[in-house]
N, C-alpha and C positions, 0 to 999 in steps of 0.2 A: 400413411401420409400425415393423419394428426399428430402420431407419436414423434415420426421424425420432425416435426415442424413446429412440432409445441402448441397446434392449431384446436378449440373445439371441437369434435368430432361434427357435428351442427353445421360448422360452420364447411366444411371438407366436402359432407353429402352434399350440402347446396350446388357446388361445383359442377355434380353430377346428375342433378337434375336440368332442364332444359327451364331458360325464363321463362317466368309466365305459368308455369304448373308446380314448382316449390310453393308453398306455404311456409306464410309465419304467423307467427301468432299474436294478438294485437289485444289492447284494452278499448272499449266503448266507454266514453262515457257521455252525459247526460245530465239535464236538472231534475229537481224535483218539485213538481207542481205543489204549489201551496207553501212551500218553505219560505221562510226569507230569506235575501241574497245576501246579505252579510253575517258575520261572526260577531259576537261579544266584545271580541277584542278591539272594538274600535272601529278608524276609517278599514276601509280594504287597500289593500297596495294594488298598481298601476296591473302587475298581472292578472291579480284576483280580477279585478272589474273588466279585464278585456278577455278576458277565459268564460266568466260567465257572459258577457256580452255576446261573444263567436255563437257558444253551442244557445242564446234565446233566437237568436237569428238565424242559428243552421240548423236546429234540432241536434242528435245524438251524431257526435262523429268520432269515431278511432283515432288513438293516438297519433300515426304516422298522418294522416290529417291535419291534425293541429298541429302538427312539426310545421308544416308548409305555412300556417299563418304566425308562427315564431320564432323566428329566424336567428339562434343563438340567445336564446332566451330558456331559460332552466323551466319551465312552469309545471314540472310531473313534480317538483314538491310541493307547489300551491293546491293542485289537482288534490293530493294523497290527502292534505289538510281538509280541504272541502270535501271531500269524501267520509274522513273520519265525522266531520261535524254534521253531517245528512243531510249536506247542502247538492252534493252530488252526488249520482249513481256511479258505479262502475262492474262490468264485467269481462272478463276476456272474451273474445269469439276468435273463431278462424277464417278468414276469410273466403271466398271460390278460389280456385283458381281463375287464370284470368285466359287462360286457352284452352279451347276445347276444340275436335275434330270435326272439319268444313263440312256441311253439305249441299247442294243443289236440286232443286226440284228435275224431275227428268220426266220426257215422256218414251212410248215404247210399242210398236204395234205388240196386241196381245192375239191375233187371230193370223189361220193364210193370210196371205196378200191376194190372192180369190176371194176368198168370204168378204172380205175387205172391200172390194171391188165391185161384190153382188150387192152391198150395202149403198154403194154411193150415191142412187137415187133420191132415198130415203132418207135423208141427213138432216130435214129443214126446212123452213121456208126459201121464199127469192132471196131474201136479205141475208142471213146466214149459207145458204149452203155450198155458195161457191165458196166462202172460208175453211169452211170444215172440211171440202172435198179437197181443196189446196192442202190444210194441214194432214188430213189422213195420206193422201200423196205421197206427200214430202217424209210421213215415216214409216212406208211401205219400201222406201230406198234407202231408211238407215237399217245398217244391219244392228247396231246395237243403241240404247236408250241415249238421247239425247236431250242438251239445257234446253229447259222450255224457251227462256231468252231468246236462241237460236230458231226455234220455230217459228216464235212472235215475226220476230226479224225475217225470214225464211217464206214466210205464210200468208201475213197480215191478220192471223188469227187471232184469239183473246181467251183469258183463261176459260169465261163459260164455254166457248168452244168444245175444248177440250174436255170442260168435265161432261160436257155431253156425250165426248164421242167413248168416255169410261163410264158413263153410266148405260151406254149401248152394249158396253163388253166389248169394244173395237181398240182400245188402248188402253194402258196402264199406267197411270202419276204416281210416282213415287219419288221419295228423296236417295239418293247415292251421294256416298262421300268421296270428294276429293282430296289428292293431297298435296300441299302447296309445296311447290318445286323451285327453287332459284336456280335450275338448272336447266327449266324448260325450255327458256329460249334459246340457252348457250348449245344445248344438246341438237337443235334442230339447225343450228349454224355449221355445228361442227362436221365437215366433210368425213362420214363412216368410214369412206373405201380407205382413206391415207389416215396412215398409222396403225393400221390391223395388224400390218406384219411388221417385225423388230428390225431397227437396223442395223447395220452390218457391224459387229464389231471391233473394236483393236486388243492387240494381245491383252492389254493390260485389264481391258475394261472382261475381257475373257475372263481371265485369271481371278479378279475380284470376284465376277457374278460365279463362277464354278466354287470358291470357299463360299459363300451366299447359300446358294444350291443346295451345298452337300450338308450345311447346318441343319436345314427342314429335314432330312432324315436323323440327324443324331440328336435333333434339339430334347428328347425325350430324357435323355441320360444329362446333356449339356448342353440347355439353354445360353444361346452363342448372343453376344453384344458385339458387332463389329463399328469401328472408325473408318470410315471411307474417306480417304486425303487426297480429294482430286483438286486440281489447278481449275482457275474457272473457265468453264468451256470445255472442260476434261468425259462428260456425256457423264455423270452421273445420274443423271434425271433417267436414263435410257436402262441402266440398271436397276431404280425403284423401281421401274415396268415391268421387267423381267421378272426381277422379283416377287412383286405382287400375283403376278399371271401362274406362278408358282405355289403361291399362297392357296389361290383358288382354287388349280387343277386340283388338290389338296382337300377343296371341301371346307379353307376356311375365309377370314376374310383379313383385309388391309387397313389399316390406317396409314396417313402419310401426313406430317405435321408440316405446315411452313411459316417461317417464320410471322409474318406477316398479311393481311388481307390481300396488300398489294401484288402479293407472288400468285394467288390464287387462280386469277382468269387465265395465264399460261398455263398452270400445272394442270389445271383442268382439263384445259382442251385437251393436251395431250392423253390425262388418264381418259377422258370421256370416248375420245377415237379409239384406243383399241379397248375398252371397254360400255360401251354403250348400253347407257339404262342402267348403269351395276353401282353408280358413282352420284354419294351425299357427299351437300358441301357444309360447313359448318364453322362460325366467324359472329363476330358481334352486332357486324350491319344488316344481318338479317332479320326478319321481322318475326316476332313470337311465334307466327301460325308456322313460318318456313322454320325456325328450328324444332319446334313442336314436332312436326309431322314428320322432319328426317328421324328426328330421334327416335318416333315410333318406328318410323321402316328400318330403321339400323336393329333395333330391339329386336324384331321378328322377323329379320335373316332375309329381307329384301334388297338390301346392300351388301357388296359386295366388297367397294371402298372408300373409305371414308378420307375425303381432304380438308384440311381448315388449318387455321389459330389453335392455340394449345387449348381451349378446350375440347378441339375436336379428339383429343386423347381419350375421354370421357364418354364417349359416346358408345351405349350398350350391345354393342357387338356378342352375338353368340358362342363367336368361337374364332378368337383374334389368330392369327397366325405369323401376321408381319408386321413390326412397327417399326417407319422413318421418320428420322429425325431429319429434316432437310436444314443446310444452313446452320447447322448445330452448334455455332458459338453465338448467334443472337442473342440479344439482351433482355429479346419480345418476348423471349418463352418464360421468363423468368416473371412473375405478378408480383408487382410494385406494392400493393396494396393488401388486407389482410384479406383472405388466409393467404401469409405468402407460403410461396412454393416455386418448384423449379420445375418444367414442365418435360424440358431434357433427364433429369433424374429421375423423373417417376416414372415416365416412358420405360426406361431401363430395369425400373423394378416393376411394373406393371406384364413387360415381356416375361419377366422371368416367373412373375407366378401363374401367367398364362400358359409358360412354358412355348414363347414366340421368339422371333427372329426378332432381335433390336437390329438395323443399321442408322449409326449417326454419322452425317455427310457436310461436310464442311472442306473450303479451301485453306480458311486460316481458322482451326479448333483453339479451343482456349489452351493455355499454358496447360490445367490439371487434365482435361481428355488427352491431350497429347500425354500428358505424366502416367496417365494411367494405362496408356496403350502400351508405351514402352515397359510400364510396372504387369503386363500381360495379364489386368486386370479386361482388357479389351483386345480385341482382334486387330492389329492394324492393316487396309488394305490402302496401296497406294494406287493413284492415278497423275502419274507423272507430268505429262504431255496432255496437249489441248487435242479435240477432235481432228481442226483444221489445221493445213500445212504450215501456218505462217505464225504458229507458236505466240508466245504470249508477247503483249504490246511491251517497245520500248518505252519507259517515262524518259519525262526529261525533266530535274526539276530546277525554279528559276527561283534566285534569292530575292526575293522583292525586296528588301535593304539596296541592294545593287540599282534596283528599278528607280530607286526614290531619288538615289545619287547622282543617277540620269536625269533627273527633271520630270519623271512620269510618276503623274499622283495617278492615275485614275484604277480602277478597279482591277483592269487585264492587263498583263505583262504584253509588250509588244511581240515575243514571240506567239503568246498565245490570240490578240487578236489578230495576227497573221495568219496562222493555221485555221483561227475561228472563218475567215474570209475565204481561202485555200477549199477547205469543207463545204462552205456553202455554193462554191462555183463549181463544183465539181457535182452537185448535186448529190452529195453524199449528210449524213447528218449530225450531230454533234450533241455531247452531254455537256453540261456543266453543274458543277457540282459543289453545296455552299452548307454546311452543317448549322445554316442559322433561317431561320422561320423573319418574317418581316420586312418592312425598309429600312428602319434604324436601329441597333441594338439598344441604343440608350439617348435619351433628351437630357442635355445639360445644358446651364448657364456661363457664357463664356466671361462673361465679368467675374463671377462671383465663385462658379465650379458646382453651383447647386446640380442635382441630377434628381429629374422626378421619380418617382418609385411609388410603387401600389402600399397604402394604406395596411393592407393588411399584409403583406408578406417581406416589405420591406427591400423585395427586389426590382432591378429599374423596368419599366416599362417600354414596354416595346409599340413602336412607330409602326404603322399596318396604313397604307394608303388606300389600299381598293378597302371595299366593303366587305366582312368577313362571315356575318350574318344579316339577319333581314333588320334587326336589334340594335347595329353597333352600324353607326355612320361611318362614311371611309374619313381619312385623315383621324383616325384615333386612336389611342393610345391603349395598351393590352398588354394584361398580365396572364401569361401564359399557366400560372399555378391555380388561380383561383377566380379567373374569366373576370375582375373589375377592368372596368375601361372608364374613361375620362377623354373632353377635348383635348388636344394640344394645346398649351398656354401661350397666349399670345406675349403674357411679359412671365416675369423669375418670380415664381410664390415667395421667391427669400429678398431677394433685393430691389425688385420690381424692374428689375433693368431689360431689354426689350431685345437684347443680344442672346437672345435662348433657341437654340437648335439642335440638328437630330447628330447624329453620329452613329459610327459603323457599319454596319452592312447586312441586310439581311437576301430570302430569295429574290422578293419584290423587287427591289433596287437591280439586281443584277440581270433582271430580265426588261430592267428599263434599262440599263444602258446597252442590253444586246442591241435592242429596239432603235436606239438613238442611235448607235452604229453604223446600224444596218435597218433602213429603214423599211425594203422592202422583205422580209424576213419573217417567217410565220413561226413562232415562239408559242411553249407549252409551259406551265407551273404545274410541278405535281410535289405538293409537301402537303403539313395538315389541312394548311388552312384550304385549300383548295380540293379536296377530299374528304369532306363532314358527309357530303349525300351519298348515300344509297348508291351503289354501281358507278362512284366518281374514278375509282379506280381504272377498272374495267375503259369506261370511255375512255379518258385521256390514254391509258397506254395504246388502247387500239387506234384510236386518232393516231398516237405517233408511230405504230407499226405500218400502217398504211400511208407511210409517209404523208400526212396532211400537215405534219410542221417539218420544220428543218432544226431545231434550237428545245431541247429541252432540259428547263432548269428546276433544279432540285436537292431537295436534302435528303435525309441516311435512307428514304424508301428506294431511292435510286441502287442501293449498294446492296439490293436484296434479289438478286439471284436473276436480273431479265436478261432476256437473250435477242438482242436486237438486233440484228445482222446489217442492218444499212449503216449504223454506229462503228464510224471512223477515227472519233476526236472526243476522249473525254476529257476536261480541263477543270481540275481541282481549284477553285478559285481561291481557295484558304485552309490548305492542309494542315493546319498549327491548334484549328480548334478543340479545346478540350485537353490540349497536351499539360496545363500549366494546373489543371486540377488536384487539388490532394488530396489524390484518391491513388491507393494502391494501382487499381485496375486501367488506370486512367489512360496508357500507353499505348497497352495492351487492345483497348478499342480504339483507339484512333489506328493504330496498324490495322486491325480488321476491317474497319468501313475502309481507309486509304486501296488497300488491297483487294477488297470484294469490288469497289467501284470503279477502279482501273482494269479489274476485269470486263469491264461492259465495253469494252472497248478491240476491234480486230476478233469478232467471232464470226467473220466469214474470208473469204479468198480474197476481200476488198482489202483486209489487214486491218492496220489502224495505230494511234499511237497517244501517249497520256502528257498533258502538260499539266506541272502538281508547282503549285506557285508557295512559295511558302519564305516567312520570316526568320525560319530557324532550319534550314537545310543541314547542321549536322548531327540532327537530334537523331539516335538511334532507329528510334521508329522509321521518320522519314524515311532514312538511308534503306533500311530495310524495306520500307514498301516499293521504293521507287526501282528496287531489283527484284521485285517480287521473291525477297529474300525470308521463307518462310523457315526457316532450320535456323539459318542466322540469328533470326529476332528468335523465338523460341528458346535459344544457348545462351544469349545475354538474359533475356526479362528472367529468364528458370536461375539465371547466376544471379539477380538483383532479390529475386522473392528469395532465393534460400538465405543470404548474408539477413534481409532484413524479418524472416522467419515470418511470413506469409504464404499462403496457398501456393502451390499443394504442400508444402512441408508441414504445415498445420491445418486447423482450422476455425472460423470465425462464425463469431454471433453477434450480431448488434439488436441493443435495445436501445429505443426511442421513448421517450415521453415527452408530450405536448399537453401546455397550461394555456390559457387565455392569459394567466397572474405568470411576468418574468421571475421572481422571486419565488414564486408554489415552484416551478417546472423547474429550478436549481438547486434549492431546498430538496427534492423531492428526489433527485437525480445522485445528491449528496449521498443520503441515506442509504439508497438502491445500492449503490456502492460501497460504501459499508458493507452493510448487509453481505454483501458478495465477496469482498476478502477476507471479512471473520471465518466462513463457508470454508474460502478455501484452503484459509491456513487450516482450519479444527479437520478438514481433510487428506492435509497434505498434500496439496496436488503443484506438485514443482513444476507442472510444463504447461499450467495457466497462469495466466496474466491478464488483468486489466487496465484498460487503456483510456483514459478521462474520470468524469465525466467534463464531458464540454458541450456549448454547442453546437448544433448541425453546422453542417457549409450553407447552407438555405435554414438561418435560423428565426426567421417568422414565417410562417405559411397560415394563409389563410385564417388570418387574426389569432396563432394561434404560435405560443414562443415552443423550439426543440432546442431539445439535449438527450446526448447521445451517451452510451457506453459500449464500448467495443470488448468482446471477449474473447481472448486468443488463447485456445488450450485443444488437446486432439481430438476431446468429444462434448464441445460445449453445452449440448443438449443435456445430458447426464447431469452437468453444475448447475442447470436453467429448473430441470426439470421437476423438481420438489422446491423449488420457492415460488414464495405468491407473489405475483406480478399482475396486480391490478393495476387497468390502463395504464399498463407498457405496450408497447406492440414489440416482436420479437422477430427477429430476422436470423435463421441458420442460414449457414454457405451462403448471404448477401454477396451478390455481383455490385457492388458499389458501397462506400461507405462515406456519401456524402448527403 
């Protein structure tokens, strides 16, 4: 992974350990008693004097420490200075880690339950001994060591109690470790008897799990990567089952990746029914101790299989057997941030040197998996047809231009709140669906055309009415890149004029006009802002499976793979989003959320059907999703990427670099570039090309100016790979180039 990614080796392993038990390595430093606190050279500048002022009031603290009281302030060259002049100490340390294995005090009878019994006279005075005889009791009926907690509670007893009834020799205290389980609740909800046994198949889904099947016997010779192309609702999920239970009979174990956190409490339950007790989960929202301790029981062959987020690929399994890729054209699996990596590709190479069964399962695969299925670089297996008889939903889509020329401004097409009305009398229930987080997209001055924007990123701020933390008051303004908020302004910071308002559309808004609608109507949000806590997931979706709402609205977690069988009515409230981006891939994902998320729609004998509202009804995409036309779109974007010589016909590398100085970060961008076509003329390499520098589409983030270089040639990494590229950050095979 480092070589293909151009990553520190360093930084790669981290991946692979679990948070909270990586180390790194840090500098201390400290004053020195009796010195004086300035240099020769005169005053001290503003960091000198607030560097030594921190560490005489906090004593010695570690680098990443003082990060937290310097917030974009350089001060490790003031530090190096006062170091050199013996005004401060400094050493490196390593820190603990910061998890370590639970234990519990436990008690235990250590005698018969006779001897025990012949004792009970003799336990105490009047005042203790009905305690003691209660707590000897009470652990003469457990069969195994119990939390003392539980006895307290259980008894009324108190720890001398008990160390009396062990210094009698009548019971034994000792600590046992536990280990923290995010599964334990789910696993005792989940009904064992249903889903032990597999359901009944169709030819097709036959067909596929028998090539599956017959891989694990020849994977030794030919390590098999299949594509699994099923329609949504097509039971692929029924086949990672199969498959995995084959894994095991086998002796080894599974992984199964999903996109998402979101996907997790479905897939679960499912692997957890017919596998019960064999099943870690593994995901970001869990808490050090819970990934800690899976990762132990995965290590030492207590796990059977493993579900999560692409880290859960990572996870020390003894003897992998089977890796799914669920969802396998998500953009989740793909890490944004350094060390980037693709979590789909390494799966596939990961299989192969374990010598394991990869299957990648998707409705709509990207353009290059499909390129490579057909290049029989991959296995293709298809699943044509949905489980149920009533085949996949009709769309219908409505030109909202048309809408406007009727006189109807508001959010829903009238067909669509007709249908939306239709759904809810019927007692059946409804998605809608909005690729935009907030109530407003953007706050502008209508005298003047100012538009607010966050300070450091230069992009508009978004309108958020409820309250989104405990930190940020509702009514305020949010930047989604780098979390600054601000009131809404009562007048124009530019003209002072008092005609400033919000504009566009975010989820919020659209779950307020379901409400205004439809007043008595019980409405769900599930996008980010609604899902920061701990098991936010989980709840909302089970609240809406148990039908407790009728209405739920949401952005792209909606398009990740649920299966909601009361879901009659999905309604795309703004299928255009994202289409007008320049960005190669740009299409290409608006067809896969359009298409995964009109699958949520008609996966039972109820049916169901998609209303997709849109501005630009004869954009290829659209056309293509609203037939669930997946070969169509795939024949065009394959004929657009070869004419414009993008993936798969090549492939790309983008480097980034970011300056706080606009002038360092173009300067700097200049040269890089240089540098890279002297390289490739003095190589000759006729089938790369570079492309800028310019920069980013998002060209402030986080007070911090980008520019970009794109590199198009068949093995970028090779042209990357011997130059020095300090603070660049380096992206192979990037899934976006904005």
């Amino acid at each position: 992974m480092a070589d293909s990614t151009l990553s520190p080796l360093a930084s790669i392993v981290s991946l692979m350990l679990p948070v909270g038990l990586s180390q790194q390595a840090d500098v201390l430093y400290q004053t020195v008693d009796g010195r004086p606190q300035t240099t020769q050279d005169g005053q001290p500048s503003i960091v000198h004097r607030r560097l030594l002022d921190l560490l005489q009031q906090r004593g010695a603290l570690r680098g990443r420490q003082i990060d937290s009281h310097f917030s974009k302030v350089d001060w490790r060259k003031t530090a190096s200075v006062l170091v050199k002049k013996g005004i401060l100490l400094s050493k490196h340390v390593l820190p603990a880690p910061r998890v370590r294995p639970k234990f519990l005090r436990v008690a235990q009878l250590s005698v018969p339950p006779e001897e025990a019994e012949a004792e009970m006279p003799s336990l105490g005075t009047k005042q203790t001994l009905a305690r003691r005889q209660a707590a000897l009791r009470f652990l003469i009926q457990q069969p195994e060591a119990i939390n003392l907690s539980w006895v307290y509670a259980e008894t009324g007893c108190n720890l001398a109690d008990l160390q009396e009834l062990e210094e009698r020799g009548l019971i034994r205290l000792f600590e046992s470790e536990i280990f923290r389980d995010p599964l334990e609740n789910i696993g005792r909800q989940v009904n064992r008897e249903t889903g032990t046994q597999g359901l009944e198949l169709t030819s097709e889904q036959s067909f596929a799990l028998n090539q599956i099947l017959e891989s694990f016997s020849s994977f030794i010779l030919h390590p098999s990567s299949f594509l699994l192309h099923g329609v949504t609702g097509s039971g692929k999920t029924e086949i990672y089952l199969c498959a995995a239970e084959e894994a095991i009979k086998r002796g080894k174990q599974a992984i199964i990746l999903v996109p998402e956190i979101a996907l997790t409490p479905q897939a679960v339950r499912r692997f957890l029914s017919r596998f019960p007790g064999q099943v870690g989960l593994v995901h970001s929202k869990l808490s050090e101790g819970e990934r800690y301790d899976t990762w132990r029981r995965a290590r030492s062959g207590k796990l059977k299989v493993i579900i999560g987020a692409r880290s859960a690929l990572f996870s020390p399994l003894p003897n992998v057997g089977l890796i799914v890729v669920d969802e396998c054209h998500d953009g989740s699996y793909y890490q944004s941030e350094p060390p980037y990596y693709n979590a789909v590709t390494a799966a596939q190479e990961y299989a192969r040197l374990c010598g394991a069964v990869c299957v990648l399962g998707s409705a709509t695969p990207t353009v290059e998996q499909r390129f490579k299925a057909e290049n029989k670089q991959l296995i293709k297996l298809d699943l044509p047809r949905r489980i149920v008889e009533t085949g996949l939903p009709p769309v219908q889509i409505i030109d909202m231009r048309e809408e406007l020329k009727t006189g109807n401004r508001g959010i829903f097409s009238r067909a669509l709140a007709e249908s939306l009305a239709e759904t809810i009398s019927r007692g059946e229930q409804a998605i809608l669906f909005l690729n935009r987080r907030g109530t407003a997209s953007y706050v502008f001055c209508r005298d003047c055309g100012y538009v607010v924007k966050c300070p450091n990123c230069e992009t508009p701020l978004t309108l958020h009415v409820e309250r989104l933390t405990l930190n940020v008051q509702p009514s305020t303004l949010f930047c989604h890149h780098c979390n600054y908020t601000r009131q809404m302004p009562k007048t124009c910071p530019s003209c002072n004029g008092k005609n400033i308002r919000a504009f566009g559309l975010g989820s919020e808004k659209v779950e307020e006009e379901v409400q205004a609608m439809f007043p008595n109507v019980r409405t769900l949000r599930w996008d980010w802002d609604t899902t920061r806590q701990k098991d936010a997931h989980e709840m909302i979706l089970t609240h809406f499976a148990n039908h407790q709402a009728d209405v739920l609205v949401g952005t792209q977690m909606l398009a990740k793979g649920l299966d909601l069988p009361l879901v009659t009515l999905v309604g795309i409230v703004l299928a255009d989003v994202g289409l007008g981006l320049p960005d190669p891939f740009a299409s290409e994902k608006v067809f896969q959320t359009l298409t995964q998320v009109a699958g949520r729609a008609g996966r039972s004998s109820l049916g169901g059907k998609v209303i997709m509202q849109t501005f630009m009804p004869e954009h290829y995409a659209i056309q293509a999703a609203s037939q669930h036309d997946v070969n169509g779109f795939y024949a065009q974007e394959l004929n657009y990427r070869k004419q414009l010589n993008y993936p798969p016909y090549t492939r790309l590398a983008r480097l980034e670099y970011r300056h706080a100085d606009m002038l360092k970060a173009e300067e700097e961008s200049q040269k890089t570039a240089n540098r890279l076509k002297v390289k490739i003329e003095a190589e000759a390499r006729h089938q790369t090309e570079i492309i800028g520098p310019v920069p980013s589409f998002f060209a402030k983030v986080d007070g911090l100016y980008r520019w970009q270089i794109i590199v198009r040639s068949p093995d970028p990494a090779a042209l990357l790979r011997d130059i020095k590229l300090t603070d660049w950050r380096i992206e192979i095979d990037p899934i976006s180039l904005l």
